[in-house]
N, C-alpha and C positions, 0 to 999 in steps of 0.2 A: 826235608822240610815237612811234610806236606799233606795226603789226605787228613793228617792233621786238622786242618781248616776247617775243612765240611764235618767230618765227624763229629769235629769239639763241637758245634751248632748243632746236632742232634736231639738235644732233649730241648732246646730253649722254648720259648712260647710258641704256639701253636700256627701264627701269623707268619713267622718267621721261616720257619719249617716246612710251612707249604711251599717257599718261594724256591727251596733247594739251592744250588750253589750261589743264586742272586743274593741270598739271604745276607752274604759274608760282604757285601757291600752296602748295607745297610747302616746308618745311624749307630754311634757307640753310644748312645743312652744311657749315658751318665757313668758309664765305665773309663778309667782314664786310658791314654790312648799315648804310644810308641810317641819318642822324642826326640830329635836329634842331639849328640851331646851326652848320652847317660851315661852314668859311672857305676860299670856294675860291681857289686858286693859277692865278695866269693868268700864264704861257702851260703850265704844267706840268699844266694838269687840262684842256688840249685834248688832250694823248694817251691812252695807256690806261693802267687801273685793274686791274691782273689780279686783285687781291686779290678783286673783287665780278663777280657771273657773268656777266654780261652785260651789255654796252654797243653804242653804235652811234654811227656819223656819217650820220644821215640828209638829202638833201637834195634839194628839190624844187623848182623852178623853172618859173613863168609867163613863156611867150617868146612873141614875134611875128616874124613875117616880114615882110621890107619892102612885099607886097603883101597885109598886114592878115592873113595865116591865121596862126590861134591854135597853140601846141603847147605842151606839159608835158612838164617831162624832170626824170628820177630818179635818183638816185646814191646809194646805201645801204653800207657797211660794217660786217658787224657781227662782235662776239669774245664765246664763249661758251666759258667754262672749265669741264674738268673737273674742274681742283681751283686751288685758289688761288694759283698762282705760275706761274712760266716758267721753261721749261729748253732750254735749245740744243738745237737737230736735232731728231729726228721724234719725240720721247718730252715736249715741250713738249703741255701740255694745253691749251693756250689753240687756239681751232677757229676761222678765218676764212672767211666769206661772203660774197657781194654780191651784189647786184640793180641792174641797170640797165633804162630804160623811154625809150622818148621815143611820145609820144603826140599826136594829132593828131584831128579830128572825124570821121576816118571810118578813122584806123589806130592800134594799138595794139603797138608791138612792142619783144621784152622779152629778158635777156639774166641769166644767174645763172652766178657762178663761186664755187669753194668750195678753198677753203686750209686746210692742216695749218703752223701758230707755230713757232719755230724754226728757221725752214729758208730764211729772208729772202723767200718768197713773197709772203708778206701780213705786214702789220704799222700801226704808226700813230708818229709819235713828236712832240711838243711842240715843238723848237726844232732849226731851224728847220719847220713844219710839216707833215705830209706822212702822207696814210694811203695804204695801196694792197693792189691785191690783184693779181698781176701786172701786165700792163701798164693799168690801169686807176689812175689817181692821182688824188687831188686833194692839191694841195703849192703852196707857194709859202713867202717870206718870212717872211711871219706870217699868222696867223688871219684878217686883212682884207684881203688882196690874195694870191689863189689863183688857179690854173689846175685844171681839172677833164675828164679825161678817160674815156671807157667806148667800148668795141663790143660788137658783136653779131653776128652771121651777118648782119643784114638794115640794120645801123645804127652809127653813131659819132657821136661828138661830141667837140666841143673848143671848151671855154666858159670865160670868164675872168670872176672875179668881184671886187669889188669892194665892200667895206664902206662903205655910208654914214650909218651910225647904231652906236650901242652895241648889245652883250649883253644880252639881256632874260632874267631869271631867270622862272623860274614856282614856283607854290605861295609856300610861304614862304622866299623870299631862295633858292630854288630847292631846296627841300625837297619834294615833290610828293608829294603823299597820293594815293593810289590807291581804296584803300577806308573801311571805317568801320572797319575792324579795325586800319587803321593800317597798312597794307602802303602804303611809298616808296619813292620814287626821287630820284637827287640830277638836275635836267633846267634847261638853260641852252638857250638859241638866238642866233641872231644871224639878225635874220628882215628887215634890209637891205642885202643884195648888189643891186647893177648886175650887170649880164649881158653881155655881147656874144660871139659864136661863131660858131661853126658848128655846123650840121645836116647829116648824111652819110645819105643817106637811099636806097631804092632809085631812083627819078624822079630824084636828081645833090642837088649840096650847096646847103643853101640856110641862108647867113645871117640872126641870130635878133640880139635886143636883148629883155629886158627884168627880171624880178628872182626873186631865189633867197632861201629860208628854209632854214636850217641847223641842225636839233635836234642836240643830246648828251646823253647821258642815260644811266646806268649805275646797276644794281641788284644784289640779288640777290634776292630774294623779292618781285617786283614786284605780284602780284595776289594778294587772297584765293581761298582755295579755292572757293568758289560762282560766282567769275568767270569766264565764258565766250567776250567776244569784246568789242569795242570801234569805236565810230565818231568818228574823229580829225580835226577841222578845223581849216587855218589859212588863215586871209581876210587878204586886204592888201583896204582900203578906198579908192576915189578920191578922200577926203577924205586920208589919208595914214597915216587909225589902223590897227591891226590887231588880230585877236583871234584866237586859239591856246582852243580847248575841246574837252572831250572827253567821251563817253557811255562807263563801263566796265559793261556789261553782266550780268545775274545771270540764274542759270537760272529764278528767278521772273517774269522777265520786269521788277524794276526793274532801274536804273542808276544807279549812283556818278558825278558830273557834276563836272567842275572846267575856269575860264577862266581867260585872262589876258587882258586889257584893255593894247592897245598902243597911247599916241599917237606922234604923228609926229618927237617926240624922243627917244621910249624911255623916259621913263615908263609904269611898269608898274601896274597895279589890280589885284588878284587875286580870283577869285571862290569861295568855299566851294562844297559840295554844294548842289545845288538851284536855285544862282541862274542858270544855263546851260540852255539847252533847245535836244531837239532832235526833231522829229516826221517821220517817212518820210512823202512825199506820193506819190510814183512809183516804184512795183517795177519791174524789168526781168529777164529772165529769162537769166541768164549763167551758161555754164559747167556747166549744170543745176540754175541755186541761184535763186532769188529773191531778189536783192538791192536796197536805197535807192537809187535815185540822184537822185530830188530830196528836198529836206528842207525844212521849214522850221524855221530858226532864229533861237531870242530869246537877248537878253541884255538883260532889260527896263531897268535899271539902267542901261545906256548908248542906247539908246531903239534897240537892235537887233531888228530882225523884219524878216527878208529871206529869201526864197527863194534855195536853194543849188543850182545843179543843173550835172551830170558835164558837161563838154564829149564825150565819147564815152562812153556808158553799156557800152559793153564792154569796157571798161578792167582787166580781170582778169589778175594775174599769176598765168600758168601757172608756176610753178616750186616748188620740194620743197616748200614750203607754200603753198599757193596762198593770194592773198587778190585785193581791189581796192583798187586805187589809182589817183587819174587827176585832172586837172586839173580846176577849177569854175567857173563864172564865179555871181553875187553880183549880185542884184538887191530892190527894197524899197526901206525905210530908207535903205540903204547902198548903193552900187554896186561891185562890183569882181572880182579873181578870187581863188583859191584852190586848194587842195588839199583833199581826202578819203581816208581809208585807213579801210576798215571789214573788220572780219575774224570769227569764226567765225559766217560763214554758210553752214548743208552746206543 
């Protein structure tokens, strides 16, 4: 899903910005805002939405090298509007972003570029597919067969993906409740890409194979005002199910909880508040923050109780909003690996 949120509010007004995660509960002002009921348009609703504040193509990928070492690689685009439309050249409010990461058990290294709409630096567009933020793409034919590129001072990559299942909707028919207040978002995925590429790394390039999750998701008033921060898991299981859940956090210390339940053809199960759980077992000290990186996780209803834990607990994205993010591997019940993104930990 997810530091999605806060990010995509990065550049907005200045007011807003101060408030930090409060911000995302804030008044949609005049942006239109998530609906029960919508019928999404495919291939027209993989581009963007300028009309609602922010959006994202985020994606995360579990890779291997051919001599067994693990790595997780990152590819984020996000568009946060300062008012709801587009306009050519440098007077366009629409604000572009991106993060890239490729992460390993003993390295973590990470890369952020930032675009002003308008001016063909950054953009996204549905047919034929293609988002980018200078040289950084991921494009190809259609939604299910892409190439995916990013660098960094210390890193590159050049990954090619491959759909081998359908679009999974989350919440309802992909209406995703956020809170009890009723703050949504409209969130689709495509969480069975093939992998195969390259790793450009400092030690020389080293060839990777294995699979990528693709959220999209676009809002405008995505969290209540009490919302503070959020811990976002997606597991792919060796059996071949998956499960996408998330913790939205409250300054009272509860949390707003919502799953998706994936088998191995893309049948989806959805889970209300409540029926998801997630308990921190391992703090690690990053960054100067105390943050989770082992967890344990239920989703009793699918007989889940499995320990989560980071493949490199310093997995921290240093850049204008700092958060964590970082590959998991999935043990218990289930076997497998995963992603983690948890954010307002100061």
């Amino acid at each position: 899903m997810i530091v999605r949120l806060f990010c995509a509010l990065l550049f907005l007004a200045s007011p807003l910005s101060a408030q930090g995660f409060a911000g995302l509960g804030t008044d949609a002002e005049g942006f239109s805002v998530p609906a029960e009921g919508f019928d999404f348009d495919f291939p027209t609703d993989h581009g963007p939405h300028p009309d609602y504040r922010i959006e994202w193509w985020y994606l995360t990928a579990n890779l291997q090298a051919d001599d067994g070492t693990a790595y997780g690689v990152q590819w984020t685009l996000f568009r946060s509007a300062l008012a709801p439309e587009t306009i050519e050249g440098w007077q366009d409010p629409q604000i572009w972003f991106a993060h890239a990461a490729v992460t390993s058990e003993d390295t973590h290294l990470t890369a952020e570029r930032i675009a002003r709409g308008g001016i063909g630096q950054a953009g996204a567009q549905a047919r034929p597919f293609s988002a980018w933020i200078d040289d950084w793409t991921m494009a190809g034919p259609s939604f299910d067969a892409m190439r995916l590129t990013a660098r960094g001072a210390q890193f590159a990559y050049d990954l090619n993906l491959m759909a081998k299942g359908p679009l999974v909707f989350h919440g309802q028919n992909g209406y995703s409740v956020k809170s009890d207040q009723g703050q949504a978002s409209y969130y689709y995925s495509q969480p069975f890409f093939e992998v195969a590429g390259t790793l450009s790394l400092p030690n020389g390039d080293v060839d990777v194979t294995g699979s990528a999750w693709l959220d999209r998701e676009w809002s405008s008033q995505p969290l209540a005002e009490d919302q503070s921060g959020w811990d976002w898991f997606s597991l792919s299981f060796d059996s071949g199910d998956k499960l996408m859940g998330f913790l939205l956090r409250d300054r009272d210390g509860d949390a707003f909880s919502s799953a998706t339940w994936i088998e191995p053809d893309g049948t989806t199960t959805a889970f209300e508040n409540g029926a998801f759980a997630a308990q921190p077992v391992t703090l690690t000290e990053v960054a100067g923050r105390e943050v989770p990186t082992t967890w344990a996780v239920q989703l009793p209803a699918k007989g889940i109780d499995v320990e989560v834990s980071a493949l490199n607990p310093m997995a921290w994205m240093g850049v204008s909003i700092p958060y964590w993010e970082g590959p998991v591997t999935v043990s218990g019940s289930y076997s497998g690996v995963g992603y983690l993104e948890m954010t307002g930990y100061e």
